[in-house]
VEXDREN-2710 file (C-alpha; in Angstrom, 1 decimal):
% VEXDREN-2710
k/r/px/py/pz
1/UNK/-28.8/19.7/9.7
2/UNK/-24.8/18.8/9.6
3/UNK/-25.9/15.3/10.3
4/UNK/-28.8/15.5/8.2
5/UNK/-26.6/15.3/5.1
6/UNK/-23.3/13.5/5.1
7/UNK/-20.7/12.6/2.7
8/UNK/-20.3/9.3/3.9
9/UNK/-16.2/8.3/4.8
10/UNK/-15.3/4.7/5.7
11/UNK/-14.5/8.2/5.1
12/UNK/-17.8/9.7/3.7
13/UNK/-18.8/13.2/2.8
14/UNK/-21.1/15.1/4.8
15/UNK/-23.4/18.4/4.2
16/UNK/-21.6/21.7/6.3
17/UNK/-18.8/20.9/4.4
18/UNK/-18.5/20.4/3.7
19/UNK/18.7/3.4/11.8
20/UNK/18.2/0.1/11.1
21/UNK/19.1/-2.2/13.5
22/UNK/22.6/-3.4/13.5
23/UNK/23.8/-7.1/11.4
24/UNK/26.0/-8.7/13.7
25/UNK/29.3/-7.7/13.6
26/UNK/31.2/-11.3/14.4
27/UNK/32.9/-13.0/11.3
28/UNK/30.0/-15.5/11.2
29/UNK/27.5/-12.9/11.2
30/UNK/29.5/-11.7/8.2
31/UNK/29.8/-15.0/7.0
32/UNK/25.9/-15.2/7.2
33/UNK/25.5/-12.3/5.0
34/UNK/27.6/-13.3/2.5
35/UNK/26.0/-17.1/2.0
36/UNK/22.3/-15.0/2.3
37/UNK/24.0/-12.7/-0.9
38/UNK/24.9/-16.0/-2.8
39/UNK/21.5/-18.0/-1.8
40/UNK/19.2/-15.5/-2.5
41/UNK/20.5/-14.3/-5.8
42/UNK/18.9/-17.3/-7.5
43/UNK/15.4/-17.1/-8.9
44/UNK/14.7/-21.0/-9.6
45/UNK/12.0/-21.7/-7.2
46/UNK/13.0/-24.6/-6.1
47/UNK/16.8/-24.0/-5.9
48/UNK/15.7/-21.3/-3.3
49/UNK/13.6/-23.3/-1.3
50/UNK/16.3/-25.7/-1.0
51/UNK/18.9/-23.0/-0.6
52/UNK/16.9/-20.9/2.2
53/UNK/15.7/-24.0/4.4
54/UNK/19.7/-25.2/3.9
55/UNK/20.5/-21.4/5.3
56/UNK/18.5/-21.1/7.5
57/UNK/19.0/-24.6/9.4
58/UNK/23.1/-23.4/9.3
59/UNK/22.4/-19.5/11.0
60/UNK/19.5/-20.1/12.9
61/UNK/21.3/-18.0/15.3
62/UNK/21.0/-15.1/13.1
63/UNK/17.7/-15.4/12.8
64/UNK/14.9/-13.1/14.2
65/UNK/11.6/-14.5/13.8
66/UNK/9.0/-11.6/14.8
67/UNK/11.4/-8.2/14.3
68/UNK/9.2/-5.1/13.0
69/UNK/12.2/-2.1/12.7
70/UNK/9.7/0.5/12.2
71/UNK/8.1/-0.2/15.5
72/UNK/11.2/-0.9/17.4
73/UNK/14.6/0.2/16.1
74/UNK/14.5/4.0/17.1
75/UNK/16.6/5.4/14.1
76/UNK/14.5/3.1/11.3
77/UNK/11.2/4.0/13.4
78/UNK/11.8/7.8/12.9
79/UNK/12.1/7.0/9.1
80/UNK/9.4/4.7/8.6
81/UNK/7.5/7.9/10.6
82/UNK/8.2/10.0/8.3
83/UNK/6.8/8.1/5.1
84/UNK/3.7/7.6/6.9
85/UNK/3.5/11.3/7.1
86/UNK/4.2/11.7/3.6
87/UNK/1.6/9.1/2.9
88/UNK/-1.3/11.1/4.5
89/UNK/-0.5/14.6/3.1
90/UNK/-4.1/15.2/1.7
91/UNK/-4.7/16.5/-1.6
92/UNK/-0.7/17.5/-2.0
93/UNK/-0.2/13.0/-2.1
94/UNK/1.5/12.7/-5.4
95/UNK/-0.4/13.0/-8.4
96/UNK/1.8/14.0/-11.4
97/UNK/5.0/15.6/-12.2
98/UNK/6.6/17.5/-15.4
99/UNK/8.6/15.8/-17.9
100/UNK/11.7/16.9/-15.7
101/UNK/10.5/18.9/-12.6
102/UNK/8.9/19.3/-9.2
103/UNK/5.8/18.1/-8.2
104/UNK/2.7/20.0/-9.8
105/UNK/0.1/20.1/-7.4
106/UNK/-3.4/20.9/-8.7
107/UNK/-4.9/23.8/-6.9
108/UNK/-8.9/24.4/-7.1
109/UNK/-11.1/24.5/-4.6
110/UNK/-13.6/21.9/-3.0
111/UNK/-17.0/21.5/-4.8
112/UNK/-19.3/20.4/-2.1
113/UNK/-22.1/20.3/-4.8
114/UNK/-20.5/17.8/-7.1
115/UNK/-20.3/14.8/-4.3
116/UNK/-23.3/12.8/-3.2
117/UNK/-24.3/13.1/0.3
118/UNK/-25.1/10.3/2.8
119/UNK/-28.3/11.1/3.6
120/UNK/-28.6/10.0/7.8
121/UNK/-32.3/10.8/8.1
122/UNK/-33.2/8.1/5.2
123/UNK/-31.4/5.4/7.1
124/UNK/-33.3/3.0/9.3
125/UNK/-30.1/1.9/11.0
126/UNK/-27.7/5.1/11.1
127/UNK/-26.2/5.4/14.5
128/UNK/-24.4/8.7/15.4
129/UNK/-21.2/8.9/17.6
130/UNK/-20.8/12.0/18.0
131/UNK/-18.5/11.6/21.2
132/UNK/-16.2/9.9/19.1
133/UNK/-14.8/12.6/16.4
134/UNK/-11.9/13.6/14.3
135/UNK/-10.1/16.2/13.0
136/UNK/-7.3/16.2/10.6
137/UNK/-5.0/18.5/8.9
138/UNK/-2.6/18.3/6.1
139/UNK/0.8/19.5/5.6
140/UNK/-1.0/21.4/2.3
141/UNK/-3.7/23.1/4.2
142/UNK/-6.4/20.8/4.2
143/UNK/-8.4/19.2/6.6
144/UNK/-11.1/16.6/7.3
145/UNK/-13.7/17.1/10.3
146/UNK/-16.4/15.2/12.0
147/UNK/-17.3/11.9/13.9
148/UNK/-17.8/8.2/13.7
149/UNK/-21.1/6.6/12.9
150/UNK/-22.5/2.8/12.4
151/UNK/-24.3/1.6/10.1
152/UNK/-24.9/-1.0/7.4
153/UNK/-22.2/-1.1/4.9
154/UNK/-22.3/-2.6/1.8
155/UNK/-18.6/-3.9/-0.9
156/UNK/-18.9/-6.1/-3.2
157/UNK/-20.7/-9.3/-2.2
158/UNK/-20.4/-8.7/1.4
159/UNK/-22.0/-6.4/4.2
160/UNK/-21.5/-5.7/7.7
161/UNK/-22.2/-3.7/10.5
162/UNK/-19.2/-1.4/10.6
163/UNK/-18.5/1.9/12.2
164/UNK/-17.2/4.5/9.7
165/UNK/-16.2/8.3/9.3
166/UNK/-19.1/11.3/8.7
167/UNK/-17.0/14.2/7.3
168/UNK/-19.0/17.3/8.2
169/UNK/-16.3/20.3/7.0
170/UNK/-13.6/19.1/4.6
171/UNK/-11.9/21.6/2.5
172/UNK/-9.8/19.0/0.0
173/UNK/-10.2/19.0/-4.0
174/UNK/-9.8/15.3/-3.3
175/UNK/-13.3/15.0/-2.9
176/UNK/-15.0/17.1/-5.8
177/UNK/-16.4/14.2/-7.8
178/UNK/-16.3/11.6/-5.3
179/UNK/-18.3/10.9/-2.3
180/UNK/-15.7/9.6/0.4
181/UNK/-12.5/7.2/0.7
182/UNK/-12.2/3.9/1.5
183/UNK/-8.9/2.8/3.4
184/UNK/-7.5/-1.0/2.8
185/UNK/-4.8/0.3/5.8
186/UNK/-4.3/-1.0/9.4
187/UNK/-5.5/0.2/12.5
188/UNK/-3.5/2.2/14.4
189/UNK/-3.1/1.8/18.2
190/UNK/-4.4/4.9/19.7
191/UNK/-6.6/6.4/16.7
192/UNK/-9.5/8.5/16.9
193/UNK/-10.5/6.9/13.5
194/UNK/-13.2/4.3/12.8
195/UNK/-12.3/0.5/12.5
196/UNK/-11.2/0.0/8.7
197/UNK/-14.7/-1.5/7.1
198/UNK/-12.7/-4.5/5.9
199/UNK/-11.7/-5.5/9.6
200/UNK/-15.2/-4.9/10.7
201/UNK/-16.5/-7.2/8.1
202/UNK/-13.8/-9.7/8.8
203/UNK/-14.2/-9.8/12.9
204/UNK/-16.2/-13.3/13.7
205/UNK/-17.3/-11.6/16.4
206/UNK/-19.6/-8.9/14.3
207/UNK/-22.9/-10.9/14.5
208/UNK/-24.3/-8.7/11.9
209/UNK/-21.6/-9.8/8.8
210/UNK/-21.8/-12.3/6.3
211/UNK/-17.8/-11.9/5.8
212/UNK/-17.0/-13.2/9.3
213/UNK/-15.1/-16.6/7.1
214/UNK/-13.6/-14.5/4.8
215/UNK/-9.9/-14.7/5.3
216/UNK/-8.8/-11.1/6.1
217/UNK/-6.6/-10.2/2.9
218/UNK/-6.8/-8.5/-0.2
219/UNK/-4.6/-8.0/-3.6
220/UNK/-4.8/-5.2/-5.8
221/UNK/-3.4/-4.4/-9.3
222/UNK/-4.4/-1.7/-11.8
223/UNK/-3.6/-1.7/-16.0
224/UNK/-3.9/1.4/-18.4
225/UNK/-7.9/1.7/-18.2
226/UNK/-9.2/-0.5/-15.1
227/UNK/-8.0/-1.9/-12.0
228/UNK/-9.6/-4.5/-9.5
229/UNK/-9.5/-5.0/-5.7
230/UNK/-9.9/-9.1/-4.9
231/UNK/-11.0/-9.5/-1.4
232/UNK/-9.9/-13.1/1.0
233/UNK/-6.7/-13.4/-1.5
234/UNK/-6.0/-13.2/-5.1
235/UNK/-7.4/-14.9/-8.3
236/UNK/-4.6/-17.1/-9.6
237/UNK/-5.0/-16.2/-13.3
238/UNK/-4.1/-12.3/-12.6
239/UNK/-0.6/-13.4/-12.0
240/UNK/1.8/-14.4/-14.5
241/UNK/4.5/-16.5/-12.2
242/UNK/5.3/-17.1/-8.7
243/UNK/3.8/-15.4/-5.6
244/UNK/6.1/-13.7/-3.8
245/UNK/5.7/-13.2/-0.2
246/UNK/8.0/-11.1/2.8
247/UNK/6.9/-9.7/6.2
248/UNK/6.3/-5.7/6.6
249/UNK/8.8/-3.9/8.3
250/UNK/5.6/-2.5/10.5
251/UNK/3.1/-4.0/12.6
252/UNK/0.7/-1.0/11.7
253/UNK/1.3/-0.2/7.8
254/UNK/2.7/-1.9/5.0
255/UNK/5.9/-0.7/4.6
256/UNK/8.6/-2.9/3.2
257/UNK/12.6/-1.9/2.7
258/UNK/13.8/-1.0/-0.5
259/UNK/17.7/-1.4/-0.4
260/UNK/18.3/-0.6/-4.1
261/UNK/16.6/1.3/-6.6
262/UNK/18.7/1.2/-9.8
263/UNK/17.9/3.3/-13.6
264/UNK/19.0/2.6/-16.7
265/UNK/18.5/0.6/-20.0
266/UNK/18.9/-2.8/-18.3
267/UNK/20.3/-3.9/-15.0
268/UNK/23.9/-3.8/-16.1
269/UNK/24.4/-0.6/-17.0
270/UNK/22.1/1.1/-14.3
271/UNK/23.0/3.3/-11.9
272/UNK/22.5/3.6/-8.2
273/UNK/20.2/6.1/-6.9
274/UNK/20.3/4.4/-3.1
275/UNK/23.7/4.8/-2.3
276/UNK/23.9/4.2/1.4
277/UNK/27.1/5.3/3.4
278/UNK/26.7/2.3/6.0
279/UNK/25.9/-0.6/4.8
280/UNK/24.1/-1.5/8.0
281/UNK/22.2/0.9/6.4
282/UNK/21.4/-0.6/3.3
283/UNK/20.1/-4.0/5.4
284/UNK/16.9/-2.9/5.7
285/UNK/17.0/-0.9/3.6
286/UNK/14.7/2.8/3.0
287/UNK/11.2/2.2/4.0
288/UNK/8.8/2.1/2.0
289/UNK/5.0/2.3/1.8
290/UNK/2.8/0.0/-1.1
291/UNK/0.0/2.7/-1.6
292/UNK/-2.3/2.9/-4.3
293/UNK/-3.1/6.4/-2.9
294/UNK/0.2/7.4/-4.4
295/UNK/0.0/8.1/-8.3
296/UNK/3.5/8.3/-8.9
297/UNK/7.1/6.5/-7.5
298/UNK/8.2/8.9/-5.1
299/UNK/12.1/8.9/-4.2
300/UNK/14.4/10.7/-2.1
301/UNK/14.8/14.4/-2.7
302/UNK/18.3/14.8/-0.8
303/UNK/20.5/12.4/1.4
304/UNK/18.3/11.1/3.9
305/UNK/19.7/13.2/6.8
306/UNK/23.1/11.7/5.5
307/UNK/22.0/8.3/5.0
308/UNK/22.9/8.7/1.3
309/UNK/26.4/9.4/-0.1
310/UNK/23.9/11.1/-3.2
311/UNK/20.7/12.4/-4.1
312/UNK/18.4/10.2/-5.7
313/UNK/16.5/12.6/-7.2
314/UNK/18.8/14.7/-8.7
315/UNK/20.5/12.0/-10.0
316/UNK/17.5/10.3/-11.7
317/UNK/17.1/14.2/-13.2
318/UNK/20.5/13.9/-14.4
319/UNK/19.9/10.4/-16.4
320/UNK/16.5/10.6/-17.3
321/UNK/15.7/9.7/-20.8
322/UNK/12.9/7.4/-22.3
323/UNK/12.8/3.6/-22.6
324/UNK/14.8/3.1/-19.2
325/UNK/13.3/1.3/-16.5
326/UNK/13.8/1.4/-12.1
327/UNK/14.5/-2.2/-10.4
328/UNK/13.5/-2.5/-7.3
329/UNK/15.0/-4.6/-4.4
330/UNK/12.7/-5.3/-2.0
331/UNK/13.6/-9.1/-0.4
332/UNK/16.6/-9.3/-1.9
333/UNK/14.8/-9.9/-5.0
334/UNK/14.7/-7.0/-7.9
335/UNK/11.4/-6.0/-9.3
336/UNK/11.2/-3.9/-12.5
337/UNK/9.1/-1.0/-13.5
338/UNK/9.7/0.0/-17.2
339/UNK/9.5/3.1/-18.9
340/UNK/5.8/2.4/-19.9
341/UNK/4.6/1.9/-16.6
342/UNK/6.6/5.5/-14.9
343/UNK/5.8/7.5/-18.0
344/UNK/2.3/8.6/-18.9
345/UNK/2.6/8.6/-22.9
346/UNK/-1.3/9.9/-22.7
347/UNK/-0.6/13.0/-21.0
348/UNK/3.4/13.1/-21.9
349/UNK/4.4/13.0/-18.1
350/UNK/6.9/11.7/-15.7
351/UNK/5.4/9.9/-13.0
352/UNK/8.6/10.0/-10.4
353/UNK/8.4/12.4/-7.8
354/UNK/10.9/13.8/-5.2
355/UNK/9.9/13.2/-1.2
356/UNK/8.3/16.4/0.5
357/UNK/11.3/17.6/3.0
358/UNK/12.1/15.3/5.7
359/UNK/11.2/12.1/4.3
360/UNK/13.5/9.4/4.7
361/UNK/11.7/6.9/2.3
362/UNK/9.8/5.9/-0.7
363/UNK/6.0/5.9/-1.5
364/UNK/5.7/3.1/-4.0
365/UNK/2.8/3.9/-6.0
366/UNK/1.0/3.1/-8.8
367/UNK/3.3/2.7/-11.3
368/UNK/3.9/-0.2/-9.1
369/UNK/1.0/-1.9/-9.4
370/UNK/0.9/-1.2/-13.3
371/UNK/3.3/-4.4/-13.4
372/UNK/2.1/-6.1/-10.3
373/UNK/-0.7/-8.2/-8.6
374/UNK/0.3/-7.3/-4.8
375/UNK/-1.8/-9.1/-1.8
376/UNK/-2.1/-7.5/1.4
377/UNK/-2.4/-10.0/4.0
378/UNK/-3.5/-9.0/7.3
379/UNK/-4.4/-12.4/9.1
380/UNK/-1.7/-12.2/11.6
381/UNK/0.1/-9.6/14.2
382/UNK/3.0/-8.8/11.2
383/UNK/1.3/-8.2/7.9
384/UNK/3.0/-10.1/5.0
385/UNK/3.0/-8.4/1.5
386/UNK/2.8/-10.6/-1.5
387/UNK/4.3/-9.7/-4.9
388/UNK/3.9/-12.0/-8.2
389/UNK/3.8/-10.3/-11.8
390/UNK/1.0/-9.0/-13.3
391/UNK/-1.2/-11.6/-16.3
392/UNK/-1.2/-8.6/-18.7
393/UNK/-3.8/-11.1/-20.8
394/UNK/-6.2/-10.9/-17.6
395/UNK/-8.9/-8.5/-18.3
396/UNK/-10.7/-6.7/-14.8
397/UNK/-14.1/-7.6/-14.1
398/UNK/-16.8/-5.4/-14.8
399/UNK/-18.8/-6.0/-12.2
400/UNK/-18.9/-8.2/-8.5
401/UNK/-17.7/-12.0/-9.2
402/UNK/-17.2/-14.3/-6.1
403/UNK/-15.6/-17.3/-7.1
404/UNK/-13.6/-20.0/-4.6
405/UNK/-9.8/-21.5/-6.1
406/UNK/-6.9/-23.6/-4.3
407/UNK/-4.5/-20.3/-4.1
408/UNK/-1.0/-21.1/-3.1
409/UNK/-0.6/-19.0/0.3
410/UNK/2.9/-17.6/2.2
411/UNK/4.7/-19.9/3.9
412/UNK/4.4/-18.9/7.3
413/UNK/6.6/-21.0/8.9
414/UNK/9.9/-19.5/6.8
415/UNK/9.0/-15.6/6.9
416/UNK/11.5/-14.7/9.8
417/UNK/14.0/-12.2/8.9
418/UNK/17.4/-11.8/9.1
419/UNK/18.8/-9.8/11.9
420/UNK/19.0/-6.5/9.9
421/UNK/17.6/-7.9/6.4
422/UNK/14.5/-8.5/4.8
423/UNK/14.2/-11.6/3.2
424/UNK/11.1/-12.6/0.3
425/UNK/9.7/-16.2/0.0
426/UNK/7.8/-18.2/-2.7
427/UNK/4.5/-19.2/-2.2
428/UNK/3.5/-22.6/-0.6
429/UNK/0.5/-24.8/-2.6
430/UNK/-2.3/-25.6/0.3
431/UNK/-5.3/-27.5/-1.2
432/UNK/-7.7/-25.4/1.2
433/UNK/-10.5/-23.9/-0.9
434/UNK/-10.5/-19.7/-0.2
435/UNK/-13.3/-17.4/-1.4
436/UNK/-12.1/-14.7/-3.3
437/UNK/-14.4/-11.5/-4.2
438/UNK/-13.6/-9.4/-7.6
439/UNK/-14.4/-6.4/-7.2
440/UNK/-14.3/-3.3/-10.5
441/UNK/-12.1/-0.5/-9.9
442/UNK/-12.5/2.6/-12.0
443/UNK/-9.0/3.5/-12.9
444/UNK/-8.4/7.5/-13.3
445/UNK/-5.6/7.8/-16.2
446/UNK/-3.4/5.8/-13.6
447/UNK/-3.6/8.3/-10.9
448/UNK/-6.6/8.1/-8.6
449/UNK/-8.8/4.6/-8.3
450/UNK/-12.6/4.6/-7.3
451/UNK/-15.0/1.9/-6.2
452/UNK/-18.9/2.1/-5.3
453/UNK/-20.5/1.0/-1.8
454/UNK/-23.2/1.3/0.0
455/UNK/-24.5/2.7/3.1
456/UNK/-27.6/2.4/5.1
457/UNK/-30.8/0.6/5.3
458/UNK/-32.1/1.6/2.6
459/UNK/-29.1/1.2/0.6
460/UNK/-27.6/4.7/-0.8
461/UNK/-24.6/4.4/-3.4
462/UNK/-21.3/6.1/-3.3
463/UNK/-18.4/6.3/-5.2
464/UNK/-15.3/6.9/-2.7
465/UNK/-11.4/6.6/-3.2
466/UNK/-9.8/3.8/-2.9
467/UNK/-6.6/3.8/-0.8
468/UNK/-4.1/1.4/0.8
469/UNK/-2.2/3.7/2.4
470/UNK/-5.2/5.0/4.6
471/UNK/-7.4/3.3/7.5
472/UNK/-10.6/4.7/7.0
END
């Protein structure tokens, strides 16, 4: 009977349930940083092609083409751990905080009744494996149990034979209303977990896909009432400038460094709420994860085990007043989010939050993507994240629209890193032609984001989370 019913995961719902690594420390490796400092400080496009590919001809021995801290820097791997954690804390993820306070967590129960049910027995081409199962629990006392199926799966103009999640006991108020979640995230070496639906689609090797062309990448950006995922790329006319690409700091999540977060009225007069005691420190910066499963900024609630000379929240407590706005630095390049986008005027809210205990990090969340179009791009070993401001006259579609452009792509060839630094690049015009899929998002009051599927054969529609910070 537990299989008869399921809440379908990708995750879906189912019935029983219910220290960085160090610059180098010779004067030329000081030498470098200082040219990188007065290089990258420029924003004319073209001055900073010149400038970099002038830099990086000069210090090519201070370059590091394929570096990924978080996976091999122990210090900086232990910190890009524990905002992974934070990421995946169940229904206590970030939602909203007061004006001036703590996290408020909402606490009610899960509603079994109020999700629809994917229904295994109706489907011609439902596969059970039950062998293969799962079974996680939450810093907050929640948990999500059962095992991996295959079936026929169904987003936006695409389908595919794709294995996926059958929760069979879940106990999370994250799903009362909703049927399941969809993770945009890696795979992780070593998981229990199902293959995330977009790679199955994407695998040339799946002979049951009509994806297996579509380049494997996707942008994301939400606005006060709607929000759209674009699979294979990003639609030129949602972004309002240059696209800005840099490499991940992981091979297995997108995590980029933030190595300044500064508040105030305008960049002058802010203050700094990353102070960093070495700057070896500040290279790469606190990790960060881009996840749209994250309503709110989250920033450090104490010193970062003493990586901080401050706290960041406290401090952000201590100057918080309305009409100021964060930058920030991720690449070397300083990205704005303004009062309108980290206060919720509707509901008269503050959405900054300080890290759960033993977080060593930032989750950049949806305030983020308020002011952003951000592409995901997954093609290679290193994922590259792409960041161009958001066409606030672009209006989301209403319903599936695949459509092909010229897109301008990330120059491959120039994301290395500097030893110790993270470094972002402009976008490179290719003439190749790329199929991009627009897909509706149903945007919560800018803090949860939904999307329908299907599942099975015949189809049955769900309505699940959508989440980059997860892999299911």
């Amino acid at each position: 009977e537990m299989l008869g019913r399921a809440l379908p995961l990708l995750l879906l719902l189912a019935v029983g349930a219910a220290h960085a690594s160090k610059a180098a420390r010779s004067d030329t490796g000081k030498q470098a940083r200082a040219d990188a400092d007065s290089y990258f400080a420029r924003q004319d496009t073209k001055e900073d092609m010149r400038a970099l590919e002038n830099f990086q001809a000069a210090h090519s021995d201070q370059i590091a083409g394929d570096e990924l801290p978080c996976d091999t820097d122990p210090a900086f791997k232990i910190a890009c751990a524990s905002v992974r954690r934070a990421s995946r804390m169940g229904h206590a993820k970030f939602k909203i905080a007061d004006e001036k306070s703590s996290a408020k967590l909402f606490d009610e129960a899960y509603e079994p009744t109020d999700s629809r049910h994917f229904e295994v027995e109706n489907s011609a081409t439902f596969v059970a494996q039950t062998s293969q199962t799962f079974d996680l629990n939450y810093a907050d006392g929640s948990h999500l149990r059962g095992f991996s199926g295959v079936d026929q799966v169904y987003m936006g103009d695409y389908k595919a034979t794709s294995p996926f999640g059958v929760i069979t006991d879940c106990n999370s108020p994250d799903f009362n209303g909703v049927d399941g979640i969809l993770g945009f995230g890696l795979p992780k070496a070593g998981s229990d977990l199902p293959t995330p639906v977009l790679f199955a689609m994407t695998d040339e090797e799946n002979k049951d896909t009509n994806a297996g062309k579509l380049t494997r990448k996707f942008s994301f950006f939400s606005t006060d009432t709607a929000a759209e995922v674009q699979l294979g790329g990003y639609d030129p006319a949602t972004a309002d400038g240059t696209m800005w690409y840099t490499p991940a700091l992981a091979s297995d999540d997108f995590i980029v460094g933030v190595s300044s977060l500064k508040f105030g009225n305008s960049q002058h007069d802010s203050i700094e709420l990353l102070q960093f005691t070495d700057k070896a420190q500040r290279n790469y910066g606190a990790p960060s994860i881009m996840d749209s499963g994250t309503s709110c900024l989250v920033i450090p609630g104490d010193t970062m085990g003493g990586q901080l000379a401050n706290n960041p929240w406290d401090d952000f407590a201590a100057h918080w007043a309305k009409g100021k706005s964060f930058w920030l630095e991720i690449g070397q390049k300083k990205w704005e989010v303004p009062y309108s986008s980290w206060y919720l005027s509707e509901t008269d809210q503050t959405c900054v939050q300080p890290s759960p205990e033993g977080m060593s990090g930032l989750l950049v969340g949806d305030v983020f993507f308020r002011e952003y179009v951000v592409e995901f791009d997954m093609t290679a070993r290193r994922p590259i994240i792409g960041i161009a401001p958001l066409n606030k006259h672009y209006v989301p579609v209403i319903k599936n629209q695949l459509a092909t452009f010229q897109l301008h792509e990330a120059p491959r060839g120039k994301l290395h890193m500097l030893r110790g630094t993270e470094v972002m690049y402009p976008a490179e015009h290719t003439e190749r032609l790329t199929q991009v899929d627009r897909i509706p998002i149903v945007n919560q009051k800018g803090t949860q984001y939904f999307m329908d599927v299907g599942v099975g054969t015949p189809r049955q529609e769900f309505t699940v989370i959508f989440d980059t910070g997860s892999t299911v």
